[in-house]
Every structure is written in structure tokens, then in C-alpha cells.
Residue, then its C-alpha position, 0 to 999 in steps of 0.5 A: x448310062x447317061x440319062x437325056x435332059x428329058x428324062x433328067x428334068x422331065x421337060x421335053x423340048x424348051x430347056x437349054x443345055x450348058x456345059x460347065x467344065x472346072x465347074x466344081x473350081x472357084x469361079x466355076x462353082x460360083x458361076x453355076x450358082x449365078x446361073x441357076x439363080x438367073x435362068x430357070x430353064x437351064x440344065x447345067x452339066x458341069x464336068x470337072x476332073x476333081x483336081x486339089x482345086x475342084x470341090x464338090x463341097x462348093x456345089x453342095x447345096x445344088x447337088x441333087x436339083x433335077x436341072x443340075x449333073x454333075x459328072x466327073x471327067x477331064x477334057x482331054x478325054x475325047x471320047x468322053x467328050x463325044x458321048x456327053x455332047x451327043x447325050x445333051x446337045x448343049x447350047x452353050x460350054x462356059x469353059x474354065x477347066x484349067x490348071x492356073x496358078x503361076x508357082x505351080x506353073x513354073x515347077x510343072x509346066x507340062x501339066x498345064x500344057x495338057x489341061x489348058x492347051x490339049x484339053x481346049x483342043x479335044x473340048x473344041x473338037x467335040x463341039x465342032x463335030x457334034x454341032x456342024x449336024x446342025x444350025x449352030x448360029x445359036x450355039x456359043x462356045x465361051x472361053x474364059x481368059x485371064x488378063x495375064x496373056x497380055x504379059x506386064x504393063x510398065x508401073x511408070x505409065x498409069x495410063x497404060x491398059x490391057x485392051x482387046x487389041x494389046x499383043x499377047x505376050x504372056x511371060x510364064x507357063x501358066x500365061x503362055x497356056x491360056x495365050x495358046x488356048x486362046x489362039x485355038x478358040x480364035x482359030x475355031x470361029x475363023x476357020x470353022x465359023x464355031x460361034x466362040x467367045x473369048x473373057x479375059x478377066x482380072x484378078x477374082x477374089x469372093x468365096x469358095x476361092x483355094x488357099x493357094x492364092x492371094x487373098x484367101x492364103x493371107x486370110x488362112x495364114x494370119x488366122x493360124x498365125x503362120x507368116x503372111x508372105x509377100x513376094x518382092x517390094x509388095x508393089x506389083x499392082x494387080x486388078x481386083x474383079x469381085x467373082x460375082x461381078x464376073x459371073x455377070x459379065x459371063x452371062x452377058x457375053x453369052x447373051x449379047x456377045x458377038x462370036x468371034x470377039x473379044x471381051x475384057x472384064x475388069x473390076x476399076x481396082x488397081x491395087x498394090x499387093x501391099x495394100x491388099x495384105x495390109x487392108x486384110x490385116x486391118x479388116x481382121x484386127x477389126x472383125x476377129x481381133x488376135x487376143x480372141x485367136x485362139x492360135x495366138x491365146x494357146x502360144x501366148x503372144x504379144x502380136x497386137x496386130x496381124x500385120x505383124x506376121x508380114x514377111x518379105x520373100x524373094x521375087x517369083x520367077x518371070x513376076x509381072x509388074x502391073x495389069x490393068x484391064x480397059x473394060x470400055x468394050x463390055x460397057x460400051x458394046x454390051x452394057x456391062x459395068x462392075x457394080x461391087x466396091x472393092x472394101x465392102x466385098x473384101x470384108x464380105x470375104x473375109x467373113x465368109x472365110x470366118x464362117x467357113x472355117x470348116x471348108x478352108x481345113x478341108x480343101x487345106x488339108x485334102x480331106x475332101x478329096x478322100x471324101x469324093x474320091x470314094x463317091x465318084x472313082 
């Protein structure tokens, strides 16, 4: 039996609820942490489904605060989702549950249809039933996006930004289920009038991240000397946003944001895949230099630098060139602005994977979902 907010916190009435869902994810788990740093009367629930790419080991350090559940689920569980909504009244759902990796998109497509666009669907639903009981002018849904809905901007035109306004024309599966996601979540405030918000980020880099995407793979890769792969020219430009930067544009939002608007969230990094590869090579050489590698003593190799392991592949499928992202509205209309420089948290980053050596051979390896599978199943 669920326990009530009360009986959990031993707090009758002042303490508000949020729905976390995918909060064992990246971005997710950091989130939490933000919040929890930030608002002391807050009970957070965070339901993940523990896909590859949910992690307890994340929220470790959390796991038994009284203002903080953990349940396992899926989103698309409508009867689930029923029974937490009517157990905890929340206040607010920060959605990020979500498959997202373009590759797998492109060899699974359905599976992103289900979670990202059927799930958003069923989470929509139970918020609306459980809050038309009510006065709901307080409640705020927040859908987290991606930039990568807007599809690609020409390279020749530096100019160019994705605002609020710019059409959706999303060029993969993976784009194309957020895209419909989106379309719901707007459909909700104007149909229903659910107060929802949409965030639509750039490109996240910062801890906790899986090593399937750009900046922890090249940082796994080159610590165990395996070949650092770059797709094409290495030219395609993308738009770095360090995760902790997000987290406050998302309270932000939940704060000052009007329902029904949109919000773009950009770090003012326009970067090369290249460059990103090479600044990571350079920072390693620096702060964990080959000949101290024991990957590389054991093999007795004459690398001098990781930049060595650089390997040019074929071309992703459906590759967007370029994405920049136009903030003004977030500064302008809420006063939000990225405070990170970009090279001081990449550093950061690679240290924090250097520290963590452990957790990047279990999530590589699986052993923590074997480990939270017997806990929670």
C-alpha cells in the first residue's frame, strides 16, 4: 500500500508534491538533486521504468530521505498512474521519462513511440482526471524537450536559431516522438486549460550521464583505449548546455513560467563535434596522461596522446547539421541566463567520470540493473 505525503514526511498540509518521472535518468537524477538542495518543503516522487538508462546508483545518496519515494513503474501504465496521482495530489510533474538516443531510435523506432509519445499520453490523461477535482490554476505540468524537434539549421547561415516560433520538423524517430509529445502537451492547455509548459534544451553534458552519448563515450572510450569514433566531417555543430544550468532553467520555468508557452534553454555554446573530441583529448592528456594508463602500460604502446585513437566513421542516418538554440525568451521574460563556461565544466566532467570509474563500469557493464532488479521486481 502506497503511504500518503503525511505519513511519509510527518507534515500534514504545507509540503508540496512533484512528480519526477525518468528521475533515476541523467538529467533526471540531477534534477532531483537540484530540487532538493533548493525547496525544503517539497516531496518528490520520482517513477522511473529502470530502463539501460535508469540508475539508482544516481540517487544513492537520497534514497532513504523522508521527503524523497522512489517507485518503480512506466508511464504507460494508466492505472498506475491513477493510483500515485490520486495517493499524492501533486503539485507539479517535471516529465523527462523518455527514450532518447537518435541511433537507437533509428534501429527501434516503436519503442520510442510507446514511451515518448503513448506514455505522455496516459501521464497527460491521469493529471487532467485527477486535477479537474479541483482548482488547478496552481498545478503545473512541465514537458521536458529537446531542440532537436526543430529539425537542422544551415551551417552557412551563423545567424540562424531555433526560437520558440521556428516549425517543428523533426528528421528521426527519436525527434519525430518528442515533435508528438509536444503537440499533446499543447493540446492539453488548449483544449482542457491543464496549465502545461514546455522546455526545450540543447545538448547536456555534466555527471551521472550514459556512455552511449558524446561526451562520456569519448571520455570511456579513450580511458580504455578503444577507438574514439566521430560521425562524418566531425563538423556537425551542436549546442552544449552544462545539466546543472538546466536544472535551474526548470525551476525557473515551474516558478515564473506561463502555462501554455513555450520555453527555450540554451547554454551560448556552439561547438563542432571535433572540437568537443579534441578539447576532450587534450583535457585527459592534462589531467590523466597515457603513460599513467594502465590500459596503455599493459599493451605497451607508443600513443603520446589520446587524440591518436580519433577514427573517422560513416555518417548517422537522417544527421542534423547544426542546432543553436535562441534563449532571449528565458532571459527576456523570466530572467534566466547560463552562468557555466563551457571548458571549466568540461574539465569538471571529465574528473567527475575519473573519480567515478566505478559507476561507468557498472552502467557499461549492467551490473546495476541486476543489482535493482532484485530489489524493486
Amino acid at each position: 500500500m502506497i503511504k500518503t505525503v503525511s505519513e511519509l514526511t510527518g507534515v500534514k498540509s504545507e509540503v508540496k508534491t512533484m512528480l519526477v518521472t525518468g528521475g533515476a535518468g541523467f538529467i533526471g537524477s540531477n534534477f532531483i538533486h537540484y530540487m532538493l538542495k533548493q525547496e525544503k518543503d517539497i516531496f518528490i516522487v520520482n517513477l522511473d521504468k529502470l530502463t539501460y538508462a535508469g540508475n539508482l546508483e544516481n540517487l544513492k545518496d537520497i534514497e532513504n530521505r523522508k521527503n524523497y519515494k522512489f517507485l518503480k513503474g512506466d508511464i504507460c501504465d494508466s492505472r498506475l498512474l491513477d493510483i500515485i496521482f490520486k495517493e499524492y495530489d501533486f503539485d507539479f510533474v517535471v516529465h523527462f521519462a523518455a527514450e532518447s538516443h537518435v541511433d537507437r531510435s533509428i534501429l527501434e523506432p516503436n519503442i520510442f513511440i510507446e514511451t515518448n509519445v503513448v506514455g505522455t499520453a496516459s501521464l497527460l490523461c491521469s493529471a487532467k482526471k485527477k486535477w479537474e477535482e479541483s482548482e488547478w490554476h496552481e498545478k503545473r505540468f512541465l514537458q521536458i524537450s529537446t531542440d532537436e524537434v526543430y529539425g537542422s539549421l544551415r551551417e552557412d547561415k551563423k545567424s540562424d536559431k531555433f526560437t520558440e516560433k521556428t516549425s517543428l520538423k523533426p528528421r528521426s524517430p527519436y525527434s519525430a516522438s518528442k515533435a508528438s509529445a509536444d503537440h499533446l502537451v499543447k493540446s492539453y492547455f488548449y483544449t482542457y486549460g491543464l496549465p502545461t509548459l514546455i522546455t526545450r534544451c540543447s545538448n547536456n553534458y555534466g555527471p551521472y550521464q550514459f556512455p552511449e552519448k558524446l561526451i562520456p563515450l569519448i571520455i570511456n572510450n579513450a580511458l580504455n583505449n578503444k577507438m574514439l569514433p566521430v560521425y562524418g566531417d566531425g563538423k556537425n555543430i551542436r549546442d552544449w548546455l552544462y545539466v546543472e544550468d538546466h536544472c535551474d532553467a526548470i525551476y525557473t520555468v515551474l516558478r515564473k513560467g506561463k502555462p501554455g508557452e513555450v520555453y527555450n534553454i540554451g547554454g551560448n555554446n556552439e561547438l563542432e563535434n571535433i572540437y568537443i573530441v579534441n578539447k576532450i583529448c587534450e583535457m585527459l592528456d592534462e589531467l590523466y596522461p597515457i603513460k599513467n594508463n594502465l590500459k596503455f602500460k599493459i599493451q605497451n604502446l607508443k600513443s603520446v596522446s589520446y587524440k591518436d585513437l580519433i577514427t573517422y566513421v560513416k555518417d548517422r542516418l537522417g544527421h542534423d547539421r547544426r542546432y543553436a538554440i535562441d534563449a532571449t525568451k528565458m532571459k527576456k521574460d523570466l530572467g534566466w541566463a547560463p552562468h557555466s563556461v563551457f571548458e571549466e565544466k568540461l574539465k569538471d566532467t571529465i574528473g567527475w567520470y575519473l573519480k567515478n570509474r566505478d559507476w561507468v563500469k557498472h552502467v557499461t557493464t549492467g551490473e546495476y540493473e541486476k543489482y535493482y532488479e532484485r530489489m524493486y521486481d
